[in-house]
N, C-alpha and C positions, 0 to 999 in steps of 0.2 A: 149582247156583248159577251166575250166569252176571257175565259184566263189565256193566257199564254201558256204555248209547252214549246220546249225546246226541240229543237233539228235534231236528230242524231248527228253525230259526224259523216256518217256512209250514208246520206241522204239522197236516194235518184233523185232526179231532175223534175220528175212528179213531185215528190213529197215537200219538196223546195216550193214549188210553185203552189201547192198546197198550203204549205204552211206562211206563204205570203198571201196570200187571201182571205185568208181565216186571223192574222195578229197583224198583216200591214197594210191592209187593203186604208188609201187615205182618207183621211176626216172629212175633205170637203165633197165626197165621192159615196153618192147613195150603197150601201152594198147589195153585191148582187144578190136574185135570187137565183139565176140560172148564168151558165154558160153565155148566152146571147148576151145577156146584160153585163158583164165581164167583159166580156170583149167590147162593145159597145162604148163603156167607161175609158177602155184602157186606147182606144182608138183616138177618141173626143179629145182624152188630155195630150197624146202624143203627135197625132196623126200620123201615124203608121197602119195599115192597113191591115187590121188580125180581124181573123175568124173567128166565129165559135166552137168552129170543128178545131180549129186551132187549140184553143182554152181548152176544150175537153179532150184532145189525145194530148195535150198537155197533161193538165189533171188527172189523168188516167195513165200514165205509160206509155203509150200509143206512140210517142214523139220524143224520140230520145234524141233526137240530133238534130235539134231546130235551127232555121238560117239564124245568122248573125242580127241581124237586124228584129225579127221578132223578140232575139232576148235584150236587146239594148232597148226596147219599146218598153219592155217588163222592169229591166232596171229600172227604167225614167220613171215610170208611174211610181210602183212603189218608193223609189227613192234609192236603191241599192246599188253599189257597185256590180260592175256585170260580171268583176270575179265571184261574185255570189255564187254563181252559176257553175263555177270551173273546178276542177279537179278536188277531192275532199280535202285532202291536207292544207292548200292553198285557202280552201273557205271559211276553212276552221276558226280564224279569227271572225270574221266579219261575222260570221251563224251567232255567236257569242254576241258581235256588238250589235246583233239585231235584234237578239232577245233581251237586250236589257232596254234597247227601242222599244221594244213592243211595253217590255215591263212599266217603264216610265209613262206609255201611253195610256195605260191600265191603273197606274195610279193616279193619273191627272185626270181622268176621266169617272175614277171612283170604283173603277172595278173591283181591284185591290185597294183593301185602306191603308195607310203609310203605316198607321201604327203597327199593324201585322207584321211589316220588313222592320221598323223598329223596335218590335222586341225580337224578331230572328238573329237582329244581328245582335242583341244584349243576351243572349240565348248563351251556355255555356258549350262548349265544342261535343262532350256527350248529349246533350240534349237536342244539339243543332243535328247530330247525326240520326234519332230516332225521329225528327221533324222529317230532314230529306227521307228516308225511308217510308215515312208514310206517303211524303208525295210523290214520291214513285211511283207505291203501290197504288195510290189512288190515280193519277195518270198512264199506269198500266191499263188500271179497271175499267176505266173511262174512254179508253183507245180499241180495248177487246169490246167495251157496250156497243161503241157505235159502228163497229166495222162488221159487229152480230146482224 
């Protein structure tokens, strides 16, 4: 299981699908190990007919302007609107109400303990600012480990 990090706003269209895999990938849906099994998944629940090479110039950049129908496949599974997908300023909301999806999935699941978001938000606005700042820093650090 892992935490949730946020989308940037200037999110490609990789990092988007990245980051549904890794915080939305659904509960009742073994996760993958590989590209094949992803696809495979994402196939089974939709029946739309995606590739692995698909998933992986997906996940990689490869595939910046995929048919219609593959991202509506992507919505369905994960659960997201297909504006997900569309222009940054347009997605901006939804990036937000998916990270607090994810959040809430991380807490019911135990990732995160509730008490943690409970004393953040009892947290004073100086204090809450040197909390965000470390987890910044530590999801900087953690984004530069594994891209090492």
């Amino acid at each position: 299981m892992s935490t949730v990090q946020e989308i940037s706003p200037g999110a490609t269209l990789a990092e988007k699908v990245e980051w549904l895999i890794r915080n939305l990938w659904p509960a009742d849906a073994a996760p993958p190990r590989n590209n094949v099994e992803a696809a495979a998944a994402i196939a089974r629940a939709t029946g739309e007919d995606i590739s692995s090479t698909t998933v992986w110039k997906l996940r990689t950049g490869r595939q910046e302007n995929p048919q219609l129908k593959t991202l509506t496949a992507l919505a369905t599974f994960f659960g997201v609107p297909i504006g997900y997908f569309g222009f940054p300023g347009e997605a901006r909301s939804i990036d937000e109400d998916l990270t607090l999806q994810a959040l809430r999935r991380d807490v019911e699941q135990g990732v995160i303990r509730p008490e943690v978001l409970r004393a953040l938000v009892d947290l004073s606005a100086e204090a809450r600012w040197v909390v965000d700042e470390m987890i910044l820093s530590a999801a900087a650090a953690d984004r530069q480990r594994r891209n090492a």
